[in-house]
N, C-alpha and C positions, 0 to 999 in steps of 0.2 A: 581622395580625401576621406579620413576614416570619419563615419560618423556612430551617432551614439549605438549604434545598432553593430559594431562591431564585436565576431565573436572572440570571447578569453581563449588565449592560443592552447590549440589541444597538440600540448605534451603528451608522449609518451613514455614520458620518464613518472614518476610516481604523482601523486595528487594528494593535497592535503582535503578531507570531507568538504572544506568551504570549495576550493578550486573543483571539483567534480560540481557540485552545485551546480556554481554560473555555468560550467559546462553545457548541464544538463537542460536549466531553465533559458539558455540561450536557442537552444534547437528545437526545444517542445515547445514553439512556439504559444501554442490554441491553450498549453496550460492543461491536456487532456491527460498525462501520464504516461502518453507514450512518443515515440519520436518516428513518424510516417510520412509516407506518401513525398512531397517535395522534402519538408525536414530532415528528412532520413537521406535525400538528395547530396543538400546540403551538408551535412555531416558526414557524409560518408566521402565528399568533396574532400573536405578540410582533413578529414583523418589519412585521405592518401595525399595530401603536400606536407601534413604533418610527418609521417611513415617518409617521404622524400628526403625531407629535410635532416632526419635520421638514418638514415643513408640505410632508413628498412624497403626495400620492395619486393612485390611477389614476380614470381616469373611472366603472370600474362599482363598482356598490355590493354586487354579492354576492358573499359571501367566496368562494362554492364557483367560481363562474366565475373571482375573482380566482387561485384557489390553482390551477384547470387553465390559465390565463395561464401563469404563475409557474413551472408544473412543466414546461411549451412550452419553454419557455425556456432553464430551467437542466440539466432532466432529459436530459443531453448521451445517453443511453443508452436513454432509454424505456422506464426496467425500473420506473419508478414509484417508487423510490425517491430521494434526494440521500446523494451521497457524498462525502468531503472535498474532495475539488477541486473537485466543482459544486458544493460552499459556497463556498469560496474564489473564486468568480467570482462570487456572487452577493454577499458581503461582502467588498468592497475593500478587500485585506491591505495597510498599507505595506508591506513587505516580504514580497511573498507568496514565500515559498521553493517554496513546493508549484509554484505555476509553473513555475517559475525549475527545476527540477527535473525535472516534464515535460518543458519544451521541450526539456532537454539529454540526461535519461536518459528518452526517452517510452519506448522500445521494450524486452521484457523481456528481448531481445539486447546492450542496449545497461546493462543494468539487469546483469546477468552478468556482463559484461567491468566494467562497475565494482566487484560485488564483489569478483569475483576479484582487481582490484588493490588493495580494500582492504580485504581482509580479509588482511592481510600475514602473520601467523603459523598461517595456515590450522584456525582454530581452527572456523570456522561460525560466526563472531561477528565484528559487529563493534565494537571496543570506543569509546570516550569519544574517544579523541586518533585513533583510525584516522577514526570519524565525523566528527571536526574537517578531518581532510586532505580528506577527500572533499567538506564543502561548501565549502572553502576552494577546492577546484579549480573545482568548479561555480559557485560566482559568479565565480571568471576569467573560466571557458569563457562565461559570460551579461553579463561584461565589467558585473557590478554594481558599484559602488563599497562596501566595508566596510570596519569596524574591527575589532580585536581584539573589544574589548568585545560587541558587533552578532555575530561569528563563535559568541563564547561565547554569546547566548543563542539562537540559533538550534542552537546543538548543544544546551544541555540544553531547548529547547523538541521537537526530534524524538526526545530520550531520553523528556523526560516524556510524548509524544505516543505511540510503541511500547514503551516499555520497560518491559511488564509488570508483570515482578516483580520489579524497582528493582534490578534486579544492575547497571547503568552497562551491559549491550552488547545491543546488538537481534539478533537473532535472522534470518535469511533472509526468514521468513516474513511476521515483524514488518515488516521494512523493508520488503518487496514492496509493503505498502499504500499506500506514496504512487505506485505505479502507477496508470493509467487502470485503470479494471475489464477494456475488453474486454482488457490488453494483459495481465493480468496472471494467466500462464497459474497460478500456484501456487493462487491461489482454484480451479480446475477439478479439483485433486487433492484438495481437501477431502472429504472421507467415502469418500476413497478412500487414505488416509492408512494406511501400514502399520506394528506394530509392530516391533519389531527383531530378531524372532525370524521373522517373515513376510518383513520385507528381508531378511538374509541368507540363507534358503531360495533367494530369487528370482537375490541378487546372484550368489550360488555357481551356479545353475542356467546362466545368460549367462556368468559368467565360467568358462566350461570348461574352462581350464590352469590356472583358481586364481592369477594373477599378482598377483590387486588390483586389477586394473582393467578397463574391457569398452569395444569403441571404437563408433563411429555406430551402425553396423551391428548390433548387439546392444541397443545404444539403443534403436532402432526397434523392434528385437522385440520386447523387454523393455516398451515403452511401449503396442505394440499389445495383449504378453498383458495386460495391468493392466485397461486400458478394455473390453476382451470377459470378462475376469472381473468387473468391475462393471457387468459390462452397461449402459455408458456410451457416446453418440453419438459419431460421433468422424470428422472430414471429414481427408483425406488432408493440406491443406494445412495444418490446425491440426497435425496430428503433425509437420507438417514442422516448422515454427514451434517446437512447442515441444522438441524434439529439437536445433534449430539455436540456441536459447536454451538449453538443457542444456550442450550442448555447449562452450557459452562457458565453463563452470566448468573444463573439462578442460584438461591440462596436453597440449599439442602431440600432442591428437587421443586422448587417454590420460583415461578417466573413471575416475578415483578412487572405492573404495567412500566416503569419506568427502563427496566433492561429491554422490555421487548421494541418501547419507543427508539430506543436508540438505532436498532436495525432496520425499521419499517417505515420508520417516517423519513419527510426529508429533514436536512440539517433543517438546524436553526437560523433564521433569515442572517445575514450577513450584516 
């Protein structure tokens, strides 16, 4: 007897964005971003009855050799895990947006400078119709062909994909996930995540005239004191990287307490 916990049949024939979803949210179970350990079990179950049923198989017969094949393959990172884009190549999106996405925003410098343009009323959010401009621009830049209709459900397929706690606007953080893992410096500030009373200690401490704002230079510090109070690794060119990605949020070399809260603190209570 199927019950409600049955997974959406993983075709391997194309996928519309919503069908990758349930896919996706069917097998990550814990909601972490990525698909492991038993999950990855499981799914890796179901994609060879589904490869069966398509009368695809590979030559060897043992799943565990089959699944270290599989992980060869997709596992673009070799952290033993799969994460939404190395499914997305491993189940051929019609419209894979997540690519389409990469290719345009791969870098988390390049990922900055878009929010920045669109998150237009500098809220730390970006809302429904801001989210709408922004894939609208990215399938130009990817020279896709869309429709209106197509635009609309790719916008509420990446709301229902990060948007939480169904308020209609993602979040920094939330969006940062359609990043590569290694590119996306915001997962490296996790458990290093400060409340708002530990940021403003820190922001007042760098911002020494009290303006509201702190420029590169202060960044750096400010980034270096963080990672030696968490006694966290930290190679000179990654600070550079993510300082130069920071930096993107700043207004002509000018870091807002409010852009740097976005990165430093935790979300906003749910």
């Amino acid at each position: 007897m199927a019950g409600p916990q049955q997974a959406p049949h993983l075709h391997l024939a194309e996928l519309t964005a919503s069908q990758f979803l349930d896919i996706w949210r069917h097998f990550d179970a814990d909601g972490n971003g990525y698909i492991e350990g038993k999950e990855l079990e499981n799914f890796f179950q179901e994609l060879e009855s589904a490869r069966k049923g398509a009368g695809v198989d590979s030559k060897k017969d043992n799943l565990a050799d089959k699944m270290k094949e599989f992980m060869r393959k997709y596992d673009k990172n070799a952290d033993g895990k799969i994460e939404m884009a190395e499914l997305a190549q491993i189940l051929p999106t019609e419209e894979n947006f997540l690519l389409c996405f990469r290719q345009h925003v791969g870098s988390s410098s390049e990922f900055m400078e878009a929010w920045r343009r669109y998150d237009t009323d500098r809220s730390g959010y970006i809302e429904a119709n801001e989210l709408k401009g922004f894939l609208s621009d990215l399938l130009k830049k990817a020279n896709r062909p869309y429709d209106e209709p197509k635009l609309q459900e790719y916008t509420q397929t990446i709301l229902r994909m990060f948007d939480m706690n169904g308020d209609g606007k993602l979040g920094l953080s939330e969006m940062s996930r359609l990043l590569p893992v290694q590119e996306n410096f915001l997962l490296k500030f996790q458990g290093m995540k400060l409340s708002s009373d530990e940021f403003n200690a820190i922001f007042a401490f760098y911002d020494k005239d009290g303006n509201g704002f702190i420029d590169e230079n202060e960044l750096d510090a400010l980034l270096k004191d963080l990672y030696e109070k968490n006694k966290k690794e930290m190679n000179i060119q990654q600070l550079t990287n993510y300082r130069k990605s920071i930096m993107n949020l700043s207004d002509g070399g000018k870091l807002y307490r409010k852009e740097l809260e976005m990165v430093l603190c935790n979300e906003p209570p749910l």
